[in-house]
C-alpha positions in Angstrom: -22.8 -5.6 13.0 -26.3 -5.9 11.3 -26.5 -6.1 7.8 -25.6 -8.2 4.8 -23.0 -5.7 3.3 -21.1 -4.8 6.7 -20.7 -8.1 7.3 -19.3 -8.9 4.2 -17.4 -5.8 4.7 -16.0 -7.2 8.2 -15.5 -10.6 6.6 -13.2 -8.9 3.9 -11.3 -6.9 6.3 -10.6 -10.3 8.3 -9.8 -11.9 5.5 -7.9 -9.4 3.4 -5.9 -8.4 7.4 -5.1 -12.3 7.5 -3.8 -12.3 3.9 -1.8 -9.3 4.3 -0.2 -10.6 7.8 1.1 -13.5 5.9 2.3 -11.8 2.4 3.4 -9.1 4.1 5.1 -10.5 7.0 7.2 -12.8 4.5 8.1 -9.1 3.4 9.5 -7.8 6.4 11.9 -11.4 7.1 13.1 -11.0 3.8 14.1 -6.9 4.3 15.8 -8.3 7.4 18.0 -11.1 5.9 18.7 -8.4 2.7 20.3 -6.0 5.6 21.8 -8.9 7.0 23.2 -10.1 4.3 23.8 -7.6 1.4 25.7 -4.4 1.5 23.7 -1.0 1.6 25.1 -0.8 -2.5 23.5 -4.2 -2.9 20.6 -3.1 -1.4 20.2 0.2 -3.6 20.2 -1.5 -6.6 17.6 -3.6 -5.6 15.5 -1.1 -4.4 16.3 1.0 -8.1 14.8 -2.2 -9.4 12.0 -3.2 -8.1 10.8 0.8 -7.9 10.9 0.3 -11.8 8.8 -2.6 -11.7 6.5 -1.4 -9.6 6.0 1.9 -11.9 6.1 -1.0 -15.1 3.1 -3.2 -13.1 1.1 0.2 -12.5 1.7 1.1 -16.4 0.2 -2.2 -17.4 -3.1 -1.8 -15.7 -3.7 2.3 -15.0 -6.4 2.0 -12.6 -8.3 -0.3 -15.0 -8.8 -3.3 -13.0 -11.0 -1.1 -10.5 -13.5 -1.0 -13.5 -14.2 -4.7 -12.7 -15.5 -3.6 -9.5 -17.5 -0.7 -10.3 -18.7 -1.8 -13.4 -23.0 -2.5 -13.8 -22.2 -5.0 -16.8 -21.1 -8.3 -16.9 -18.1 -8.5 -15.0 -16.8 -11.3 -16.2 -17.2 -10.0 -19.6 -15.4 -7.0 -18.3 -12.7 -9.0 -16.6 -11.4 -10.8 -20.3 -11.5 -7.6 -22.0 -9.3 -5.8 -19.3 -6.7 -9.2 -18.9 -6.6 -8.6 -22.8 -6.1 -5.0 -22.6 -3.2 -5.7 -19.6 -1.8 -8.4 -20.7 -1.1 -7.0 -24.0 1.1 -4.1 -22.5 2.6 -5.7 -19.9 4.2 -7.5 -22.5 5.0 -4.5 -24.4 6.7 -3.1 -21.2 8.9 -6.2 -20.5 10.5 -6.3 -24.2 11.1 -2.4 -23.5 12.5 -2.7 -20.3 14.5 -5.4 -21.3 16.1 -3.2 -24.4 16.4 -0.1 -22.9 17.4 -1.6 -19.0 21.2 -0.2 -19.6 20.3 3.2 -20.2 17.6 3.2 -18.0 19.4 1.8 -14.9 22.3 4.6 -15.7 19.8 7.3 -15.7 18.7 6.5 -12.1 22.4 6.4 -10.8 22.1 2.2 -10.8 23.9 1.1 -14.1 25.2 -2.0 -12.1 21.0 -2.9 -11.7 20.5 -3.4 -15.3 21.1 -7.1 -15.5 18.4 -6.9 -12.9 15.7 -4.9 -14.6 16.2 -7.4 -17.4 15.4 -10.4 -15.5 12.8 -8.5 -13.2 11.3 -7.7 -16.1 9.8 -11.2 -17.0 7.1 -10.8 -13.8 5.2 -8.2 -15.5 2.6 -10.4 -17.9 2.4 -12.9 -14.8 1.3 -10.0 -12.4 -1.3 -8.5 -14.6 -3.1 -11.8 -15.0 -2.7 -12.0 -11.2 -4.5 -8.5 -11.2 -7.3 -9.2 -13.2 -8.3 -12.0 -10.5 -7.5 -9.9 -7.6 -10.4 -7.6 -9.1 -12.9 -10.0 -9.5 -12.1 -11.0 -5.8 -12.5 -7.9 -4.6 -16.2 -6.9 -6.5 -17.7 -9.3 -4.2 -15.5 -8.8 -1.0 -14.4 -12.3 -1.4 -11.3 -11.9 0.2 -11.0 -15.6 1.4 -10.1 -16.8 -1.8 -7.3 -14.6 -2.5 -5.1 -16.0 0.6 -4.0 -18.5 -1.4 -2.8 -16.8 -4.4 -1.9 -13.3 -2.7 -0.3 -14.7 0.7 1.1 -18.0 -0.5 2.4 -16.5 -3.7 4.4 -14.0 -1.6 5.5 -16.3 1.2 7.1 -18.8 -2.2 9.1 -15.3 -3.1 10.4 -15.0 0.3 11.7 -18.5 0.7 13.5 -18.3 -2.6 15.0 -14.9 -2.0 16.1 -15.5 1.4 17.9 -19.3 0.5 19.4 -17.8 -2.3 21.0 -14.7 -0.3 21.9 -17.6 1.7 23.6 -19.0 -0.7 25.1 -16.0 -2.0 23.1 -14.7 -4.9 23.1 -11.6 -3.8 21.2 -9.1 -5.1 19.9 -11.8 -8.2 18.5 -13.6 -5.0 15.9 -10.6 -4.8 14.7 -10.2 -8.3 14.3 -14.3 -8.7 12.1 -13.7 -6.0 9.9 -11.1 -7.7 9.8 -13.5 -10.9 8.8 -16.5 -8.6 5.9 -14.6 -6.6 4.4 -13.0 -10.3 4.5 -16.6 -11.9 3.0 -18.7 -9.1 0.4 -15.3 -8.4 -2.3 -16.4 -10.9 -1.6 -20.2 -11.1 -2.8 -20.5 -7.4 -5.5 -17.9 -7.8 -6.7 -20.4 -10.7 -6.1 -23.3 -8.7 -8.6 -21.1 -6.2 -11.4 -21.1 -8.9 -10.3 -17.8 -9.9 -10.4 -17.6 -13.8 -10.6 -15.3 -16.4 -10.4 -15.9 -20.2 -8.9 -13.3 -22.6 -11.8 -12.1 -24.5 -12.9 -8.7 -26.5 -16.0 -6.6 -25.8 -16.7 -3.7 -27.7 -18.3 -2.0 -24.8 -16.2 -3.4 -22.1 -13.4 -1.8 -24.0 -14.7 1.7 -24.1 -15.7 1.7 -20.3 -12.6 0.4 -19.2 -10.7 3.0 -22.2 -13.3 6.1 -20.3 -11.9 5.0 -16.6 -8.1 4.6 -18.3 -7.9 8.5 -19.3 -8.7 10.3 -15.8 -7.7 7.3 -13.7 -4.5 5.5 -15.5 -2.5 8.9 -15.2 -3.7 9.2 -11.6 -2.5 5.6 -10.8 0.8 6.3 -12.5 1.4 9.6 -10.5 0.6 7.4 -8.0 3.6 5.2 -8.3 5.7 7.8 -9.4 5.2 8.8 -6.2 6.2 6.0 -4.4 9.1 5.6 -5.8 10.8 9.0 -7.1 12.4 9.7 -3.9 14.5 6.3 -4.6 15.6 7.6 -8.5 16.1 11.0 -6.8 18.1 9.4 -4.4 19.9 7.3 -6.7 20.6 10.3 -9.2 22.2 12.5 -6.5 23.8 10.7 -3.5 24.4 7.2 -5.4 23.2 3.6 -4.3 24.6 3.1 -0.9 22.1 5.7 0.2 19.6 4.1 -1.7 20.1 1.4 0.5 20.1 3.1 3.8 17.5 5.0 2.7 15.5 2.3 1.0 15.6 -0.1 4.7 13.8 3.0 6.8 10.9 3.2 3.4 10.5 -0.4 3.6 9.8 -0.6 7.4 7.9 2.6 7.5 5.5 1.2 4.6 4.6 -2.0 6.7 1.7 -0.5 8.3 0.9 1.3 5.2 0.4 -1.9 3.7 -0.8 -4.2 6.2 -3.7 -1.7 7.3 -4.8 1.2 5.1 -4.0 -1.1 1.7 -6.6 -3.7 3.2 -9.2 -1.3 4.4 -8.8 1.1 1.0 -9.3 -2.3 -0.9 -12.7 -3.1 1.4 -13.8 0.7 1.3 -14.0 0.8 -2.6 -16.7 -2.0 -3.1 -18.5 -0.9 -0.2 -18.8 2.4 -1.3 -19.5 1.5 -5.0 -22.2 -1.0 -3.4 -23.9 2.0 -1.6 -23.5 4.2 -4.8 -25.5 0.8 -7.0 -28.6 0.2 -4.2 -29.6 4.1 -4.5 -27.5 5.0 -0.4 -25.3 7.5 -1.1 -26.7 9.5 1.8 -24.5 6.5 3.7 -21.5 7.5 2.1 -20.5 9.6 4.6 -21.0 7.7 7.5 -19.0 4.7 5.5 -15.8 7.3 4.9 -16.0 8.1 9.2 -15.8 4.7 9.7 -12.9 3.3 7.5 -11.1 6.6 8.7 -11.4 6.0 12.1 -10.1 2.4 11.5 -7.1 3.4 9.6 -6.0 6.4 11.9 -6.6 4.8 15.5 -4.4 1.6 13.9 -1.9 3.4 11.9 -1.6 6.1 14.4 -0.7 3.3 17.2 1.7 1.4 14.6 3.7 4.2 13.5 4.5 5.6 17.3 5.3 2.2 18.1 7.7 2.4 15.3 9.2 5.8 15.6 9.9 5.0 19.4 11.7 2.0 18.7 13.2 3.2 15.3 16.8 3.4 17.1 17.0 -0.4 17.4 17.8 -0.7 13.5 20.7 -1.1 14.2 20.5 -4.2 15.4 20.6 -5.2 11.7 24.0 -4.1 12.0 25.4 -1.1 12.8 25.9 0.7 9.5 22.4 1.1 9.3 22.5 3.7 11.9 21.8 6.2 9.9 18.5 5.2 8.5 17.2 6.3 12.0 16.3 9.1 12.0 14.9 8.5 8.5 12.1 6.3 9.6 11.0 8.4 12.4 10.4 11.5 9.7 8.7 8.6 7.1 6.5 7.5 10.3 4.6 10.8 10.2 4.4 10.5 6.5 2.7 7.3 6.6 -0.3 8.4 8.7 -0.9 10.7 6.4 -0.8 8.5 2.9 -3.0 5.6 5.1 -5.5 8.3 5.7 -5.1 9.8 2.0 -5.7 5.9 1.0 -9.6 5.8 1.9 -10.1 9.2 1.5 -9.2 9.0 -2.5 -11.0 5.7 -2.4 -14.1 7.9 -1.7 -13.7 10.3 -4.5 -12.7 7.8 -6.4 -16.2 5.7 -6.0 -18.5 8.7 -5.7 -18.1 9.5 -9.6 -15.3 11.9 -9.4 -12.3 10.2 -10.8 -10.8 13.6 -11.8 -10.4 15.2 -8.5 -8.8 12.2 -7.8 -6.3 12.9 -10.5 -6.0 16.4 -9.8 -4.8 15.6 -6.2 -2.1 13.3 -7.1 -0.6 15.1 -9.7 -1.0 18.5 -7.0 1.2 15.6 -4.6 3.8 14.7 -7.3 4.5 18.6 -8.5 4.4 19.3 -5.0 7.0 16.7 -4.2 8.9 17.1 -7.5 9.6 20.8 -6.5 10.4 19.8 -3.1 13.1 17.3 -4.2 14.9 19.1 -6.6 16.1 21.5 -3.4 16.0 18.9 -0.9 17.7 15.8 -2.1 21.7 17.1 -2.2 20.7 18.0 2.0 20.5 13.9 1.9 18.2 11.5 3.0 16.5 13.1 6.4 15.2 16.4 3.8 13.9 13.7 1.3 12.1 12.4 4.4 11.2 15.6 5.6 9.7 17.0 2.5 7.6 13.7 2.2 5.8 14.4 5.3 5.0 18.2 4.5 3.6 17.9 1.1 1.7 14.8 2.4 0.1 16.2 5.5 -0.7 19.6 3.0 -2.5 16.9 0.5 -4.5 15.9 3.6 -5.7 19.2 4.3 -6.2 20.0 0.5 -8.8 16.1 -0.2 -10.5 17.2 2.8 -11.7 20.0 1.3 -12.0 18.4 -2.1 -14.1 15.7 0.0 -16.5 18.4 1.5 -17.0 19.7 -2.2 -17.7 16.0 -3.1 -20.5 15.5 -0.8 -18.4 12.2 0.9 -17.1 13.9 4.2 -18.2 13.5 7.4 -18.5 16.3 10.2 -15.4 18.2 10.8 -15.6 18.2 14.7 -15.8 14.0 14.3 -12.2 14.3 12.4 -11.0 16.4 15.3 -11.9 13.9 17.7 -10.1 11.0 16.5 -7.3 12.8 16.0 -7.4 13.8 19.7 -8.3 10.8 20.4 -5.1 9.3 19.0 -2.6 11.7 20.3 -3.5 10.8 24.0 -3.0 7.2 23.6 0.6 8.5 21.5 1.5 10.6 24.5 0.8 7.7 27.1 2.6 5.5 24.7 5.0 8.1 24.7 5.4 8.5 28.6 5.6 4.5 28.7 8.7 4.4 25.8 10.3 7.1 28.2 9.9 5.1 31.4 11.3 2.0 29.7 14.5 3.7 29.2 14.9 5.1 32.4 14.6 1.5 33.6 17.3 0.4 31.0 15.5 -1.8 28.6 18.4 -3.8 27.0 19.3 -2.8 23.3 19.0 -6.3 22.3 16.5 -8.6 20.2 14.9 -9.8 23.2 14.6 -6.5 25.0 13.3 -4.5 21.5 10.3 -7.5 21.5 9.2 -6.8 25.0 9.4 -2.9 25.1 7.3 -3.6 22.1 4.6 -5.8 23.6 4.8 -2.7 26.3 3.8 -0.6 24.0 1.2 -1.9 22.0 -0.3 -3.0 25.7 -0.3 0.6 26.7 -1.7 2.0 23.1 -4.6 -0.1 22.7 -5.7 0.4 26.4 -5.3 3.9 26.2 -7.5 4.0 22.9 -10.4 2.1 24.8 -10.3 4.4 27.6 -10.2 7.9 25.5 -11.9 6.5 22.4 -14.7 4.5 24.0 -16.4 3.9 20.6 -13.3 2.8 18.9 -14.4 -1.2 19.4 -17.3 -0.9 17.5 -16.0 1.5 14.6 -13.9 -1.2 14.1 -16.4 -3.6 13.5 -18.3 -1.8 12.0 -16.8 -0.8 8.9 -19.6 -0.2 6.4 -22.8 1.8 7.2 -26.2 -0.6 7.8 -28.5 -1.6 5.3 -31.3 1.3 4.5 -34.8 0.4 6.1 -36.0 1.3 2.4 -33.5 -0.4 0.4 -33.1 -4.3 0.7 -29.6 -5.2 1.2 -28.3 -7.4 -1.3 -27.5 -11.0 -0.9 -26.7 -13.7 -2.4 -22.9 -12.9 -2.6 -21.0 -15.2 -4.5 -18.4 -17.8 -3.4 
């Protein structure tokens, strides 16, 4: 990799990779001691409350702490009137939450989750300080510092949840969690270096106000999005399918999370950074790239996935059902990791309101789609998730071709080729493993794994022989005509 912004780039997606290995891998041992050890009722209210923190932490900061990275003033100065700005609703939200949690809870089919939206409800100020340092981070792709706060602060909210489900807090044990991870988010990133001071700037304010109106409804849609199938859910088949419902979501977004989130969090400064130094005839090139990477990993993660999707039940058989669920939301979630970077593109080339326009075109699309799917139950929810996602894929492509950020069709087509023969050897393997007899069994379910992952990533190399170095090289180089910028901060 040549060039002072791809290797930061590279640096950042090691970095940011490593951090969300750790945070997120804390994640996935919690989600198996919760099916372990609470009931899929238990488990639905839970996942009705933390879907209405999430949409609460999204509230607090619509879109606003990517102004810290895109912004040509003074971030810092930026940075203390945002935290202001944030911190000042979030704590707005919690009071309201807290009132209104018994009405609200009842409304999503979860009046037994109130008690939890009130407690859940303290993390919110906590988490939008703990933003406003992830942004700074994340202008300078100085994703080292953020293992600390991000990863350790996470790893602190899985211990406590999982000793006190041990100890038979139940469902409380969960929420505590969320509280413990928001509090201890932004003391270690201070403890990093990583500090921001409430301030007011006149001019901060109105940037960050201008990015607020096209891109705060977008980043609520956003959530809205993420989470309405659980209140629709919730509304129409009650908790315990919540639950069942909620386990296949949470596995399916793993990958999600642990690959497109980091390289959509890498791709926006690098493709801000192009837009500032005067390359936007690299944008392109940067988009292929980060595509590439998401697809060919995200593609072999979600097979691997849907093929072994049967052995949920080794949670426990009454988790059967959630199945065939995660299969239908492994399709879905190759196509929101690709829709990650892509809207990251639009996003940085100065078109915030296509951005908006597609993911309120996603939630009306969805929303309509619900409201005949959900009383089919959980495999339609599923279902409709992965149509009107793969139709928003074919609908930003176009609106990336009008935006001047896509690369060549024909290059698309090939890595999507590319990534269905290493599926269908994967495929062929997963088929000859069960014709062996694999056991059903912890043991057996880690090695048909290792099989797998074997098989994928030597089938990529082989039909995909430039895949190595796309994957290293995730930012165009530097412009023999512009100097690359350097002295990136520490």
């Amino acid at each position: 990799m040549t060039g002072v912004l791809g290797a930061r780039a590279m640096r950042g997606s090691l970095w940011l990779g490593l951090t969300n290995v750790l945070s997120k891998g804390s994640q996935a041992v919690v989600t198996l001691a919760l099916a372990a050890l609470l009931t899929e009722g238990e488990l639905g209210s839970v996942a009705l409350t933390v879907a209405l923190v999430n949409i609460g932490q999204v509230v607090q900061s619509m879109g606003v702490y990517d102004v810290i990275s895109r912004t040509e003033g003074d971030p810092k100065r930026v940075a203390g009137t945002v935290l202001t700005l944030s911190v000042g609703v979030s704590a707005a939200l919690a009071l309201a939450l807290a009132l209104a949690a018994q009405p609200i809870a009842t409304a999503v089919g979860g009046p037994e989750a109130a008690s939890l939206v009130r407690l859940a409800a303290v993390s919110l100020p906590f988490s939008a300080i703990g933003g406003v340092q992830m942004a700074l981070m994340h202008r300078d792709l100085d994703f080292r510092r953020r293992l600390l706060p991000d990863a350790g602060s996470a790893i602190l909210g899985a211990l406590v949840t999982v000793l006190l489900a041990l100890n038979g807090w139940g469902p409380q044990s969960v929420v505590i969690g969320v509280v413990a991870t928001a509090v201890a988010q932004p003391l270690l990133g201070a403890a990093m270096g990583v500090r921001s001071v409430p301030g007011w700037d006149t001019a901060a304010a109105r940037e960050s106000l201008r990015w607020i109106a096209v891109v705060g409804p977008a980043a609520i849609v956003a959530i809205l999005l993420v989470n309405l199938d659980y209140l629709a859910i919730g509304r129409v088949l009650g908790p315990d399918a919540v639950g069942l419902y909620s386990l296949a979501y949470r596995i399916a977004w793993m990958p999600y999370i642990a690959v497109a989130v980091v390289l959509g969090a890498v791709a926006f400064p690098v493709f801000t950074t192009l837009l500032r130094t005067r390359r936007r005839d690299e944008l392109p090139t940067a988009v292929s790239r980060f595509t590439r990477a998401v697809l060919v990993l995200t593609g072999g993660l979600y097979l691997i996935t849907a093929l072994l999707a049967d052995r949920v039940t080794l949670l426990g058989e009454r988790w059967a059902p959630a199945a065939g669920v995660l299969v239908l939301l492994c399709a879905y979630g190759v196509a929101i990791s690709i829709l990650q970077v892509w809207y990251q593109a639009i996003k940085a080339a100065g078109h915030p309101r296509r951005y908006l326009a597609l993911e309120t075109a996603h939630l009306v699309a969805f929303t309509a789609g619900l409201m005949f799917a959900t009383r089919h139950g959980m495999a339609a929810v599923a279902l409709t998730q992965v149509v009107v996602a793969w139709a928003l894929v074919a609908l930003t492509w176009w609106v990336m071709v009008r935006s001047a950020v896509a690369f060549p069709l024909a290059e698309l087509t090939r890595m999507g080729a590319g990534v269905a023969c290493s599926g269908l050897l994967c495929a062929a393997a997963a088929l000859v493993m069960t014709v062996v007899g694999v056991p059903q069994t912890l043991g057996g379910t880690l090695v048909e794994g290792a099989v797998l992952v074997l098989v994928y990533t030597g089938a990529t190399l082989l039909t995909q022989r430039g895949t190595l170095s796309e994957l290293r090289a995730v930012s165009p180089r530097p412009s023999r005509d512009t100097p690359a910028r350097t002295g990136d901060r520490r």
